[in-house]
C-alpha positions in Angstrom: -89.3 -1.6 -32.7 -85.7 -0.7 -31.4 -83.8 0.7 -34.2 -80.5 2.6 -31.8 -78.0 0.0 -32.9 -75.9 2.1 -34.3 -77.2 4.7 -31.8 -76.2 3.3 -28.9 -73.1 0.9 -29.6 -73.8 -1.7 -26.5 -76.5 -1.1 -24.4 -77.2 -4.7 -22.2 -79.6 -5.8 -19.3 -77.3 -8.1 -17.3 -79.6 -10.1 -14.7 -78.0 -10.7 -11.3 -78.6 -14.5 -9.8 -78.2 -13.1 -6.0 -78.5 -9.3 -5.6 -81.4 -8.7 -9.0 -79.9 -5.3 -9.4 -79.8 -4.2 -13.3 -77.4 -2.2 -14.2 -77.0 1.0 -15.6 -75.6 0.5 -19.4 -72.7 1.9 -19.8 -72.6 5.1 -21.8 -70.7 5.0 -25.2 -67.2 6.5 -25.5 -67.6 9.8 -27.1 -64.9 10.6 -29.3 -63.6 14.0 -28.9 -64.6 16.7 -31.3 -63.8 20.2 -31.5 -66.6 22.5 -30.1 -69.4 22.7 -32.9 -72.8 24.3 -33.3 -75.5 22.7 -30.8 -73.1 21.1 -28.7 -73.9 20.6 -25.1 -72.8 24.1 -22.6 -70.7 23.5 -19.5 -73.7 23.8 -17.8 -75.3 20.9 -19.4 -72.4 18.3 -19.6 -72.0 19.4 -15.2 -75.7 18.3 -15.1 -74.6 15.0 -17.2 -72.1 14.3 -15.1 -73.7 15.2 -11.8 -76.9 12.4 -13.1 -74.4 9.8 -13.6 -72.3 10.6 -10.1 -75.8 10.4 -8.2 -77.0 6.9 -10.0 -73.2 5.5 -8.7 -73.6 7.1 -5.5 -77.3 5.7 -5.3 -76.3 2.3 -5.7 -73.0 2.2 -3.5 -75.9 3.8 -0.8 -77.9 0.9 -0.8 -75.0 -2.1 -1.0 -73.0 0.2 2.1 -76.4 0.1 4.5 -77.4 -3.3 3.7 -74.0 -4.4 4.6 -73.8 -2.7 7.5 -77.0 -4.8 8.2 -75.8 -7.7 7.6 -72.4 -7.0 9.5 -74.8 -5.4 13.0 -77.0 -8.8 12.4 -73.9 -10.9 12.0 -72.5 -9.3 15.3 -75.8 -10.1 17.5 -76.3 -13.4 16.4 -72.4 -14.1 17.5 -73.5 -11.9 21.0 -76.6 -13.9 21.8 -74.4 -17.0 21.2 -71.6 -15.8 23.7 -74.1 -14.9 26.0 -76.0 -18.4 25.6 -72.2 -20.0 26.0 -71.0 -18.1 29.3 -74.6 -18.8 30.9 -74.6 -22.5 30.2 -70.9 -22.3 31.8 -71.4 -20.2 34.7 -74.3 -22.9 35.5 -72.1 -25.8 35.4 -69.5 -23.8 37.9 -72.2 -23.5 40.3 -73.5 -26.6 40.0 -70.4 -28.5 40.0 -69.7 -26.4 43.2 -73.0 -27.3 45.0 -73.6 -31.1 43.7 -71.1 -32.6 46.3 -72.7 -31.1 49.2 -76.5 -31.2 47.7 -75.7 -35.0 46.4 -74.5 -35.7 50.3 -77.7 -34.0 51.8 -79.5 -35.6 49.1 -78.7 -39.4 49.9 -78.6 -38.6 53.6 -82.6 -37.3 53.2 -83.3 -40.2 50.9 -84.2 -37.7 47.8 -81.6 -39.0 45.6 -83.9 -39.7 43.3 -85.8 -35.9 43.6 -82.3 -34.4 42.4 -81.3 -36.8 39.8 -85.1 -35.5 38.0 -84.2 -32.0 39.0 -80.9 -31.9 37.3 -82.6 -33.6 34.6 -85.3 -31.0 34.2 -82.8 -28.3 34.8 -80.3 -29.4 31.9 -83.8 -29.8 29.5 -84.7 -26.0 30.3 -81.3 -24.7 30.0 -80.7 -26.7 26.5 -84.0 -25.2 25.3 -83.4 -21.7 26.2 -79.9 -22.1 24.4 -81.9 -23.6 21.0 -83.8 -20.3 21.3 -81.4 -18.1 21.7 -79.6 -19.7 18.4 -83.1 -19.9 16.6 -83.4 -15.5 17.5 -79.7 -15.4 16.0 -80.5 -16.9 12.4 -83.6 -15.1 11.9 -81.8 -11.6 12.7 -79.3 -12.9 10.5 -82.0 -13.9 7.5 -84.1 -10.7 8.2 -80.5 -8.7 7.5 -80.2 -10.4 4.1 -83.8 -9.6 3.0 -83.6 -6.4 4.3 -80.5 -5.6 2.1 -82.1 -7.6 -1.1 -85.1 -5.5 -0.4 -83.0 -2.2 -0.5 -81.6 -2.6 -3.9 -85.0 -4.0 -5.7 -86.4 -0.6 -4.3 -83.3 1.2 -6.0 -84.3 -0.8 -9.4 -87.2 1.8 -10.9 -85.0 5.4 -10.2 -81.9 3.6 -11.5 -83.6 2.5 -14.7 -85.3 6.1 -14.8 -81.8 7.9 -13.9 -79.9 5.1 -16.7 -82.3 6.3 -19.3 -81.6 9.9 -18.4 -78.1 9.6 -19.3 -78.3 7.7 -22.3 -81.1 10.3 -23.7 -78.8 13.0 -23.3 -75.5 11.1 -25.0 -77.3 10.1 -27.8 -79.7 13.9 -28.5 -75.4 15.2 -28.1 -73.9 12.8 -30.4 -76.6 13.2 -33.0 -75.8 17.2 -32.6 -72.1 16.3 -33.2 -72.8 14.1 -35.9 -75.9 14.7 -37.8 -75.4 12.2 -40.5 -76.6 10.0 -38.0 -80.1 10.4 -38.5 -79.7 10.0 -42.1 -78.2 6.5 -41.7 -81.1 5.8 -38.9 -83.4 6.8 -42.1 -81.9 4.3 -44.6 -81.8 1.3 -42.3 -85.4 2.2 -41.7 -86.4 2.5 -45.9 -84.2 -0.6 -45.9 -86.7 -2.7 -44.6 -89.6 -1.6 -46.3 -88.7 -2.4 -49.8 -92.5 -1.1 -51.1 -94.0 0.1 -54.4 -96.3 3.4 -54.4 -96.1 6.4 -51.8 -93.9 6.0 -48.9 -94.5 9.0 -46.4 -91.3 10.2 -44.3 -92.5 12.7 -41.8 -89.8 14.7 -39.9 -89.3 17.3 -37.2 -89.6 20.4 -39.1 -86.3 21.7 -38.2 -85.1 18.8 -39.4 -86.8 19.0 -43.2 -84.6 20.9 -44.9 -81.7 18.7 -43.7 -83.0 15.9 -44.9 -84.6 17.2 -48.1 -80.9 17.8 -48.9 -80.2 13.7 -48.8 -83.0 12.8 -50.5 -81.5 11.4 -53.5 -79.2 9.3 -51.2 -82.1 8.2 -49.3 -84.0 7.0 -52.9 -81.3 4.8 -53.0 -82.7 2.7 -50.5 -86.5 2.3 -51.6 -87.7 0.3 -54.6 -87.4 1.8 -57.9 -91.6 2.1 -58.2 -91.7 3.7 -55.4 -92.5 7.8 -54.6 -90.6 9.4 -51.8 -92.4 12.2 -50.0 -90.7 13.8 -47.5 -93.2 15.8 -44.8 -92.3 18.4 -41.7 -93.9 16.6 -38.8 -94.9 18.5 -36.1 -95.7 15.4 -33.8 -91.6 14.6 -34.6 -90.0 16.2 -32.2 -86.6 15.1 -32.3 -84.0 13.6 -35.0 -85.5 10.7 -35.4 -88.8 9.8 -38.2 -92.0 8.1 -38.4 -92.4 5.6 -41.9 -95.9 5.9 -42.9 -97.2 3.7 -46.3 -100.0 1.4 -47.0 -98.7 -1.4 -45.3 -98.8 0.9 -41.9 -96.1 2.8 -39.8 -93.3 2.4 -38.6 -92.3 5.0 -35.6 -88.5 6.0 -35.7 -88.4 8.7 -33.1 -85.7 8.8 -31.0 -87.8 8.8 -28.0 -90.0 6.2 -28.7 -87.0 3.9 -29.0 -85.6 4.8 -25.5 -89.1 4.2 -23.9 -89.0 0.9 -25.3 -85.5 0.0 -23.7 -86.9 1.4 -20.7 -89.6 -0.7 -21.0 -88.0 -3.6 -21.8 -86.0 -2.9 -18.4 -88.7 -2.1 -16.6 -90.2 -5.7 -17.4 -87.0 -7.5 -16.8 -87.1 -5.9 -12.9 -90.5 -7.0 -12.5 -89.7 -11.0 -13.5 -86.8 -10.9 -11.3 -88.7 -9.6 -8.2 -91.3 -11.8 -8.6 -88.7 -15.0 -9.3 
């Protein structure tokens, strides 16, 4: 169950009809905020910024060599076709220079006929070798574009990986900026699970005595029969939760949600290779 949407403000899988790449979601626009408690070093926002330079850099990689692929194929094909073109015309020179004089010895032998199926045969090979000459040009030309669609699908996986990267490290900031966050996360999740009796909410235990504090604002949110118990979870590991009741579980953690995205993604690049 993906529960970021207040998390992450837009984060969108746009499928591409001709190139298939998916694109990295673009990361939320932080506001700025004085420097606080927990928030992220120098050293940590270079290493932010460095992941997101290398997933652009990754990307403009692949498009720059396939096109260059395309452009070298583009430029044989044209080649072979010149070189088909000055052949076929440097045979008509000569033969339009010998056919008098061969056409004369020709009728004056009697084998006027022996040329005329000469020529013939001679035009028939030319014109062939020509077709295959063109036929080598469109296939380097259609190997190019597979080649370049081939490229990008093999950038898919790291750029999902890399994407993910970057929006698990803007979302653990913001929630270090703005803690209340994970309280809200916690009512939409109560929310939705309007039950009677216990309700367990386990937590990461550095997170317990935080949300101990809002526990009369969280009470708001369940029904009126129901007991609250709030538990330090050692299996929480970030700000997130996990919902536990008689009716089952419902896993809030922060990183559960992104593996699902990523997930999601991954199976979305999958469809589209094999499309």
């Amino acid at each position: 169950m993906i529960l970021l949407s207040n998390v992450i403000k837009s984060f969108q899988y746009v499928a591409m009809e001709d190139s298939k790449l998916v694109e990295a979601p673009a990361p939320p626009v932080l506001k700025q905020e004085p420097l606080q408690d927990g928030e992220l070093t120098e050293e940590q926002r270079l290493e932010l910024d460095n992941l997101m330079q290398m997933k652009d850099q990754i990307l403009q990689d692949a498009e720059s060599f396939a096109e260059e692929q395309v452009r070298a194929a583009m430029d044989e094909a044209a080649a072979v076709r010149q070189q088909a073109q000055a052949e076929i015309e440097a045979w008509w020179d000569e033969r339009r220079q010998l056919d008098q004089e061969t056409i004369e010895q020709a009728m004056d032998r009697g084998f006027e006929q022996g040329y005329q199926e000469g020529l013939a045969r001679a035009e028939t090979e030319l014109r062939q070798q020509y077709d295959s000459m063109l036929q080598e040009a469109s296939q380097i030309l259609e190997q190019s574009y597979i080649l370049k669609q081939q490229i990008i699908q093999e950038s898919e996986p790291f750029l999902i990986e890399l994407s993910c990267s970057i929006a698990e490290k803007i979302v653990d900031r913001q929630l270090t900026l703005e803690s209340e966050w994970v309280i809200e996360l916690i009512k939409k999740v109560l929310s939705r699970r309007r039950e009677k009796g216990i309700i367990a909410l386990c937590v990461s235990p550095s997170q317990f005595s935080y949300i101990q504090d809002a526990r009369e604002e969280l009470l708001l949110h369940l029904d009126s029969q129901a007991e609250l118990q709030i538990i330090p979870d050692a299996s929480v590991q970030d700000r997130g939760c996990v919902i536990r009741s008689s009716f089952g579980s419902i896993d809030a953690r922060i990183d559960t949600q992104l593996n699902e995205i990523k997930n999601a993604l991954r199976q979305v690049a999958l469809r589209s290779e094999g499309s």
